[in-house]
Z-matrix of the N, CA and C atoms (Angstrom, degrees):
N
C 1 1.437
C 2 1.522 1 111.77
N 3 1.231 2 120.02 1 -29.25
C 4 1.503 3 120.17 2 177.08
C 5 1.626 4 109.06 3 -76.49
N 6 1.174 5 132.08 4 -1.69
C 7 1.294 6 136.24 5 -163.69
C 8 1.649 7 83.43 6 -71.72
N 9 1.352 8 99.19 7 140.45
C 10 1.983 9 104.14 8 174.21
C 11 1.448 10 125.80 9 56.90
N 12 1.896 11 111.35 10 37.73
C 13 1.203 12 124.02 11 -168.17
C 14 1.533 13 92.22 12 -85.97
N 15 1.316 14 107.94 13 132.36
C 16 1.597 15 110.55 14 157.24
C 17 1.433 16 126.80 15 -57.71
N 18 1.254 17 101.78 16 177.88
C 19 1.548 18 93.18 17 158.48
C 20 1.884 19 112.64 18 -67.76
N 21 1.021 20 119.97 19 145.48
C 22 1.764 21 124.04 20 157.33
C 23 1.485 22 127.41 21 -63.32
N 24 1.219 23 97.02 22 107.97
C 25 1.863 24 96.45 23 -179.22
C 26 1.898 25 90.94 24 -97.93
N 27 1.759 26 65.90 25 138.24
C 28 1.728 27 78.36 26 158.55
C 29 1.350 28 92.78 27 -164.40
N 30 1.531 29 103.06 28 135.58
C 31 1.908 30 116.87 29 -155.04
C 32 1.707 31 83.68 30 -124.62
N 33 1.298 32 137.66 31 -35.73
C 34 1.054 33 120.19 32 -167.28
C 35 1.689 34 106.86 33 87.52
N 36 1.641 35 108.18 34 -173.77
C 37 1.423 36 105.20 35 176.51
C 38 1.726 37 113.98 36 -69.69
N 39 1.686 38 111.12 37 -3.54
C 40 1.480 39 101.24 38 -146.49
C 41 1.457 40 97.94 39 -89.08
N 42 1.788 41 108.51 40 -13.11
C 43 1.580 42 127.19 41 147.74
C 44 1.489 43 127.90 42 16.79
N 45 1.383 44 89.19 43 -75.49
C 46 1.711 45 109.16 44 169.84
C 47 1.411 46 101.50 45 -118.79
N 48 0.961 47 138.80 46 113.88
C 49 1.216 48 140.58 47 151.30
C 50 1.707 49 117.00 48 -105.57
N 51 1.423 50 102.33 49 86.10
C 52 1.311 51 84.47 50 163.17
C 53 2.035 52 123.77 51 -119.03
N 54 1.530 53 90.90 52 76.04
C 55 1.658 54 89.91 53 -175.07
C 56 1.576 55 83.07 54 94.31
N 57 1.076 56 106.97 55 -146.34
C 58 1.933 57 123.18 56 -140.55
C 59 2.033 58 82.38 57 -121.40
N 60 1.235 59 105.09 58 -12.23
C 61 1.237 60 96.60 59 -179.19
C 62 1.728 61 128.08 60 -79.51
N 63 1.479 62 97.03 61 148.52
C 64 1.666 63 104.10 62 -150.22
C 65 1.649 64 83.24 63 -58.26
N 66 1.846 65 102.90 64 -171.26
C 67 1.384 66 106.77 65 154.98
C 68 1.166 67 124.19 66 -82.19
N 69 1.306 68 137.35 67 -174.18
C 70 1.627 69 155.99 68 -152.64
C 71 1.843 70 88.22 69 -66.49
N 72 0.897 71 112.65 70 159.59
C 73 1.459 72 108.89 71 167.86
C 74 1.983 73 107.51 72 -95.14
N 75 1.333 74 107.82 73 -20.38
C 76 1.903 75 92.47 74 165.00
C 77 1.628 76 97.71 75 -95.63
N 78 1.057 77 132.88 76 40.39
C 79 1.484 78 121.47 77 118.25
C 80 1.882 79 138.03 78 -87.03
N 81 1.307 80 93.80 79 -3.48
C 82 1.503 81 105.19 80 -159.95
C 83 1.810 82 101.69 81 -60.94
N 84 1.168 83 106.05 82 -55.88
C 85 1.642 84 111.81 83 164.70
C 86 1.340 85 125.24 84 -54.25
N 87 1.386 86 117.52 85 -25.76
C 88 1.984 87 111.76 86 -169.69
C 89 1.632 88 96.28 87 -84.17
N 90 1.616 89 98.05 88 144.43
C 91 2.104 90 105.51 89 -178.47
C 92 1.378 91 86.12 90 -115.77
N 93 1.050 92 81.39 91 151.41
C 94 1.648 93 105.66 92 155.28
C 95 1.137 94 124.40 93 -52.74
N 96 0.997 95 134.18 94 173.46
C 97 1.607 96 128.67 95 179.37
C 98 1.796 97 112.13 96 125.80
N 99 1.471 98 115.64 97 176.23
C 100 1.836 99 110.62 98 -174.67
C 101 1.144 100 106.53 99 -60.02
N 102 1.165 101 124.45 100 136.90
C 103 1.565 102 126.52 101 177.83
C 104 1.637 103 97.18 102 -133.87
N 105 1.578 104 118.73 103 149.29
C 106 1.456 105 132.50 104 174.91
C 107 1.366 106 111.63 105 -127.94
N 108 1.153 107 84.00 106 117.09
C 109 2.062 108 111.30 107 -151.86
C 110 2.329 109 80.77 108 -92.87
N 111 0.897 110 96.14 109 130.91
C 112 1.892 111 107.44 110 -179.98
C 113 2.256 112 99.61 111 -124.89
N 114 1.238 113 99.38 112 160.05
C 115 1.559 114 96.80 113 -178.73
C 116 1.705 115 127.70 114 72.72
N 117 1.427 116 96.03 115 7.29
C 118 1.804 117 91.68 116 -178.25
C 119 1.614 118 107.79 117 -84.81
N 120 1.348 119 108.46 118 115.65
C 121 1.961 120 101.92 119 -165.66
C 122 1.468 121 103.00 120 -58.00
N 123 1.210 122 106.59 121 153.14
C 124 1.262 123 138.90 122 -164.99
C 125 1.263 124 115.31 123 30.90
N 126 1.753 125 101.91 124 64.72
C 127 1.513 126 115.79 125 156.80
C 128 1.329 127 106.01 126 -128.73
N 129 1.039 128 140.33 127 158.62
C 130 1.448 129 135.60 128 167.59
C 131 1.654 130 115.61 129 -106.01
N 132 1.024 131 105.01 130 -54.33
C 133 1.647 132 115.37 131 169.95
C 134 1.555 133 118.36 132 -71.43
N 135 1.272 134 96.45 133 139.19
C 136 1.989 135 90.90 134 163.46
C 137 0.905 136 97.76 135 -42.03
N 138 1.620 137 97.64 136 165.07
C 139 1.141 138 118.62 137 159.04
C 140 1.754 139 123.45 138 -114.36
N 141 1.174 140 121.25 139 109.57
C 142 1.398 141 104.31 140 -163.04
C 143 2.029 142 115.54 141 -87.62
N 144 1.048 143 101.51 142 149.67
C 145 1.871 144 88.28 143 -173.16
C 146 1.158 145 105.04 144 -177.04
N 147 2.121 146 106.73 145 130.70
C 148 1.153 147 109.42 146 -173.69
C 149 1.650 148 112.01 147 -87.37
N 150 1.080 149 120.77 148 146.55
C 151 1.602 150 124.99 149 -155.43
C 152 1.709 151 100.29 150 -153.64
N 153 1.764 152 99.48 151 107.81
C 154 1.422 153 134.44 152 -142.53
C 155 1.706 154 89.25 153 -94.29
N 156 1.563 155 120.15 154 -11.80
C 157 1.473 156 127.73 155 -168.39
C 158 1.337 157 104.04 156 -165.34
N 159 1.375 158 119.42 157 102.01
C 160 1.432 159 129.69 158 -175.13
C 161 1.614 160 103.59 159 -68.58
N 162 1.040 161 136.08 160 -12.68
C 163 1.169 162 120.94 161 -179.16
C 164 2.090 163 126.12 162 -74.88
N 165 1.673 164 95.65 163 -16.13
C 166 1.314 165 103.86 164 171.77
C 167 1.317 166 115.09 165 -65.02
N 168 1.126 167 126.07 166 -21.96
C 169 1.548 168 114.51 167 -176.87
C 170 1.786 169 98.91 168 -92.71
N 171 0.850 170 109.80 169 45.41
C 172 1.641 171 118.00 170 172.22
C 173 1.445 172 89.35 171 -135.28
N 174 1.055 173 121.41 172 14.71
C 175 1.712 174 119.73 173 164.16
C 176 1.247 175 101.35 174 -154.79
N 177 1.447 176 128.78 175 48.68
C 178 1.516 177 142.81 176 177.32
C 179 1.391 178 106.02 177 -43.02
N 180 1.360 179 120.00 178 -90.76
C 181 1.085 180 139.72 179 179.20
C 182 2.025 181 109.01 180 -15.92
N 183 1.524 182 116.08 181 -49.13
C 184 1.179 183 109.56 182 -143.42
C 185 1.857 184 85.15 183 -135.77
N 186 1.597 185 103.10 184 39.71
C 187 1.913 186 111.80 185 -174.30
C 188 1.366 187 95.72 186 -61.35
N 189 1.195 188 142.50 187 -50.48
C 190 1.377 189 142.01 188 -148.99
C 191 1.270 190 117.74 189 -89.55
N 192 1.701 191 129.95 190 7.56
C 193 0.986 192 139.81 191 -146.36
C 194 1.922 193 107.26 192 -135.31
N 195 1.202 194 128.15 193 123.16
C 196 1.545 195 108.17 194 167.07
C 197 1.232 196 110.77 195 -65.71
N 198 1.433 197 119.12 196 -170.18
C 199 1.508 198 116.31 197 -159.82
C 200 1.454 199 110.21 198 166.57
N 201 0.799 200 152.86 199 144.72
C 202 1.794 201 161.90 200 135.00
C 203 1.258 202 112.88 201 -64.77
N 204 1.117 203 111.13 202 127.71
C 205 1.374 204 125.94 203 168.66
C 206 1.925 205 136.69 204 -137.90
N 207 1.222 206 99.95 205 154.11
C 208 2.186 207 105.80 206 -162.49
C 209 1.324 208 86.09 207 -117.20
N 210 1.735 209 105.11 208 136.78
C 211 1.328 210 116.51 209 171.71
C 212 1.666 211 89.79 210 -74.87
N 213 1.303 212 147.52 211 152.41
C 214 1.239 213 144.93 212 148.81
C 215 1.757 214 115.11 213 -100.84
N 216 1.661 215 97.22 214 -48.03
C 217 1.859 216 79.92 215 179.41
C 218 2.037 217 100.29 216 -148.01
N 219 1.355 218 112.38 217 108.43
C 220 1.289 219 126.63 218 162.17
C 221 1.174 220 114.39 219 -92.80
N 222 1.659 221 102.60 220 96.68
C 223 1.396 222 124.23 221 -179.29
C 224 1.708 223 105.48 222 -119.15
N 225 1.363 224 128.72 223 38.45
C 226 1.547 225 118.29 224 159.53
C 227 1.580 226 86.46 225 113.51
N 228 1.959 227 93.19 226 -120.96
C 229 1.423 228 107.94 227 175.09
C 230 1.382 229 122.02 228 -83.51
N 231 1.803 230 115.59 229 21.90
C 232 1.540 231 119.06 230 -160.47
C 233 1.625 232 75.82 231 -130.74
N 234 1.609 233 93.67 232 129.91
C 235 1.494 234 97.82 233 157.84
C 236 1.775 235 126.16 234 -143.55
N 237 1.031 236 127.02 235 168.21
C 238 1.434 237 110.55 236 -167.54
C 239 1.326 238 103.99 237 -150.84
N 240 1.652 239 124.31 238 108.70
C 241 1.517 240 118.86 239 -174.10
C 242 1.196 241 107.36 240 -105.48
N 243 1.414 242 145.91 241 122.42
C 244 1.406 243 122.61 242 133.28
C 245 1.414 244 137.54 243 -59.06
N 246 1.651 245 130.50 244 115.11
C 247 1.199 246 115.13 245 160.07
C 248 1.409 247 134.37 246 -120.36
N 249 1.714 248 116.11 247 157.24
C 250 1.463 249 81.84 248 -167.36
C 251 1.983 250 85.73 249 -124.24
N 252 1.043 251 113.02 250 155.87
C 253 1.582 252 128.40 251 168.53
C 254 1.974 253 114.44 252 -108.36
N 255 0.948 254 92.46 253 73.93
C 256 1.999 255 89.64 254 166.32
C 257 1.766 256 75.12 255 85.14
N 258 1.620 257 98.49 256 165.40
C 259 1.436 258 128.39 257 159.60
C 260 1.360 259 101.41 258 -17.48
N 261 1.785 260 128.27 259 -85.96
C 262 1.045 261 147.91 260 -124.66
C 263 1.413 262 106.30 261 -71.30
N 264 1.711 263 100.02 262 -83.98
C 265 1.509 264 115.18 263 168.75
C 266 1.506 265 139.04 264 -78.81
N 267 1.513 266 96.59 265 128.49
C 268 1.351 267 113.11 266 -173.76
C 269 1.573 268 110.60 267 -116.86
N 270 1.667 269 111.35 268 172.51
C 271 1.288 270 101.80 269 -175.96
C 272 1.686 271 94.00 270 -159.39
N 273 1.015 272 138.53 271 86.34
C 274 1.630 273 107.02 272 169.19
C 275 1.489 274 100.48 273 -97.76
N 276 1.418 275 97.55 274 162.42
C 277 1.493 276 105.72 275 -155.20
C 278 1.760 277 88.52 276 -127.35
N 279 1.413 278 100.98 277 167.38
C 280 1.645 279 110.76 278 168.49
C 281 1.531 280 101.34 279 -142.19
N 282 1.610 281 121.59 280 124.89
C 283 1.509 282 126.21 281 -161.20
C 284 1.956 283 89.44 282 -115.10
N 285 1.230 284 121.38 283 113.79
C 286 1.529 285 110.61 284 154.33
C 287 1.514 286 109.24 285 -93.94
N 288 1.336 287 131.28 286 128.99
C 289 1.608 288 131.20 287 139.67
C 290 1.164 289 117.39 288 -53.47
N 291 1.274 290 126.09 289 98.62
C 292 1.715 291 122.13 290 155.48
C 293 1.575 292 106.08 291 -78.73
N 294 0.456 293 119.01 292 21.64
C 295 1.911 294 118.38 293 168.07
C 296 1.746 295 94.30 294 133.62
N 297 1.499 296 86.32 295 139.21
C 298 1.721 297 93.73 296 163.95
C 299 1.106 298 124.49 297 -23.36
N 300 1.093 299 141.45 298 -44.53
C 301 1.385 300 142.86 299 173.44
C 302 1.650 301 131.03 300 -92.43
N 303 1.486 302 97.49 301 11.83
C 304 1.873 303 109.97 302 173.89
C 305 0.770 304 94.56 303 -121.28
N 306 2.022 305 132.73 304 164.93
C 307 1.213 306 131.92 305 129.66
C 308 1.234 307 125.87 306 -131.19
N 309 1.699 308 148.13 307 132.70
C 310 1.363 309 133.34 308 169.35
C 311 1.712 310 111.27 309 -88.08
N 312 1.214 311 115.55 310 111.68
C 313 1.103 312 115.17 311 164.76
C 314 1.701 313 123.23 312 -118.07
N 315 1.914 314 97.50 313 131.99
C 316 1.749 315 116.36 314 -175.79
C 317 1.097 316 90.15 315 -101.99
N 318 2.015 317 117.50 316 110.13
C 319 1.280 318 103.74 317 135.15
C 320 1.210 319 108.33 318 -102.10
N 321 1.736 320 101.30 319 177.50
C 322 1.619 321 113.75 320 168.05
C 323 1.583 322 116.95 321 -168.00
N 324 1.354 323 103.14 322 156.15
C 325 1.728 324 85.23 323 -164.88
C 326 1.531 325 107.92 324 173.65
N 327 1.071 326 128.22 325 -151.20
C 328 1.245 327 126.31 326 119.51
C 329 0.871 328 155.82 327 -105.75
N 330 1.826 329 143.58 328 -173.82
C 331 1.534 330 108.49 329 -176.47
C 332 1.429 331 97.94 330 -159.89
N 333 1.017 332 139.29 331 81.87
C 334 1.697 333 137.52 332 -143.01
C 335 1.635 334 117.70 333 75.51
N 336 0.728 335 98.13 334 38.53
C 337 2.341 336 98.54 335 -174.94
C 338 1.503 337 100.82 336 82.78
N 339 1.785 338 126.01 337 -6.95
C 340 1.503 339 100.59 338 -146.70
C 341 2.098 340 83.17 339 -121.01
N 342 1.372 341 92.21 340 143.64
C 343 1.358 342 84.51 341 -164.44
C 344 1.538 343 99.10 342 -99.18
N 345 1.634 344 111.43 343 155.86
C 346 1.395 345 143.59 344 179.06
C 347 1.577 346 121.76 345 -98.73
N 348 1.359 347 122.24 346 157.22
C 349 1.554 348 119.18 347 178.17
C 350 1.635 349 88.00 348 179.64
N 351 1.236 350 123.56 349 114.85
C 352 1.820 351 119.13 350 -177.74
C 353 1.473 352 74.98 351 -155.60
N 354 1.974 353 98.50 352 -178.72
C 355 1.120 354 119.78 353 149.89
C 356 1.561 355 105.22 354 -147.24
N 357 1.562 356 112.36 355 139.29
C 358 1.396 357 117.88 356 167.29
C 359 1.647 358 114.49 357 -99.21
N 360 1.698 359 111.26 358 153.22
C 361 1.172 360 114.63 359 -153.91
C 362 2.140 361 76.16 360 -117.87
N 363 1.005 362 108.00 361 132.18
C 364 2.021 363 100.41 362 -174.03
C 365 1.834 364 94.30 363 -145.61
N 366 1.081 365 107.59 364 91.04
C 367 1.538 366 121.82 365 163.07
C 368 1.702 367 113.57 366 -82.13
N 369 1.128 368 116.14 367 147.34
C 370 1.807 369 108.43 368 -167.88
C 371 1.630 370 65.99 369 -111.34
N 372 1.644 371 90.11 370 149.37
C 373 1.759 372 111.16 371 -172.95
C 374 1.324 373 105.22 372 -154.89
N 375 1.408 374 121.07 373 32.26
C 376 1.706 375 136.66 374 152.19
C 377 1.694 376 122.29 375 155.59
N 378 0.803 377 106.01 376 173.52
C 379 1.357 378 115.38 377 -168.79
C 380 1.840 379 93.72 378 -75.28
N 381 1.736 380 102.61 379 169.19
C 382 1.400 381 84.85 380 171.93
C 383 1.764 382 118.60 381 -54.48
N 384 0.842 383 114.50 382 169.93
C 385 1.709 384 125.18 383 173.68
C 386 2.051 385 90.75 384 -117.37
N 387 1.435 386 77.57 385 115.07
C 388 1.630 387 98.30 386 -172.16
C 389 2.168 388 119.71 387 -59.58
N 390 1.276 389 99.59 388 13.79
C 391 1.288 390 105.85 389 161.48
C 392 1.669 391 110.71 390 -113.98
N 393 1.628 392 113.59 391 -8.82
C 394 1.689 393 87.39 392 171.22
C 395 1.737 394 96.05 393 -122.51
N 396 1.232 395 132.33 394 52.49
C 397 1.162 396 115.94 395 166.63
C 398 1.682 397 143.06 396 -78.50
N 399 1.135 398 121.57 397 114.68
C 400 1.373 399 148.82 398 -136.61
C 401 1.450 400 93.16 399 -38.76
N 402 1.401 401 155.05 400 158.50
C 403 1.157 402 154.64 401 68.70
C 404 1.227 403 135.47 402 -2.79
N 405 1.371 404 136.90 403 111.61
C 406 1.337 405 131.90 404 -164.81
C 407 1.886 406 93.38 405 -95.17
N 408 1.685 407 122.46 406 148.25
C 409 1.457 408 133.68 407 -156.28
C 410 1.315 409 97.02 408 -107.43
């Protein structure tokens, strides 16, 4: 099961920070745990990765990066973030919950001057597996 483990994110609460405000309310149900992220261009394989705060992959594209971010639309299992990183790069994203344990996420934006538009398909497909469990930063 570890075959094609990503790196491990673990963002902590500071994850989403937007202001003092909670997260999206269709995050309230998704856990943490291995998730296999499908659709990231120019990957071929899942990607498998334990993810300590489901809300970072609602900023896929730009995970490794701090950033500011605007709730724009908390609609349940429909969600819609804007974020922006420095002047340049931007990203707003659109997160659907298909059940606690799926997610479709649209980002798009830019990301170095060069612009983005994908969607990842990220089903959680076990609990952590007790040799990659996340580190909090």
């Amino acid at each position: 099961m570890t075959r094609g483990l990503g790196l491990v994110l673990s963002t902590g609460a500071a994850a989403f920070a937007l202001g003092a405000a909670q997260p999206p309310s269709g995050f309230a149900e998704v856990q943490p745990g291995l998730w296999e992220i499908s659709g990231v261009p120019g990957v071929r394989a899942p990607l498998h990765q334990c993810i300590a705060d489901v809300a970072v992959l609602a900023r896929f594209e730009h995970r490794s990066n701090s950033c500011s971010a605007k709730l724009l639309r908390d609609a349940g299992s429909s969600t819609e973030i804007d974020y922006c990183y420095g002047s340049a790069d931007f990203c707003p994203s659109s997160v659907d919950v298909s059940t606690p344990r799926s997610l479709r996420i649209r980002p798009n934006g830019l990301s170095g001057a060069v612009p983005f538009n994908y969607v990842v398909q990220a089903p959680r497909i076990d609990k952590y597996p007790k040799s990659a469990r996340p580190t909090r930063h």
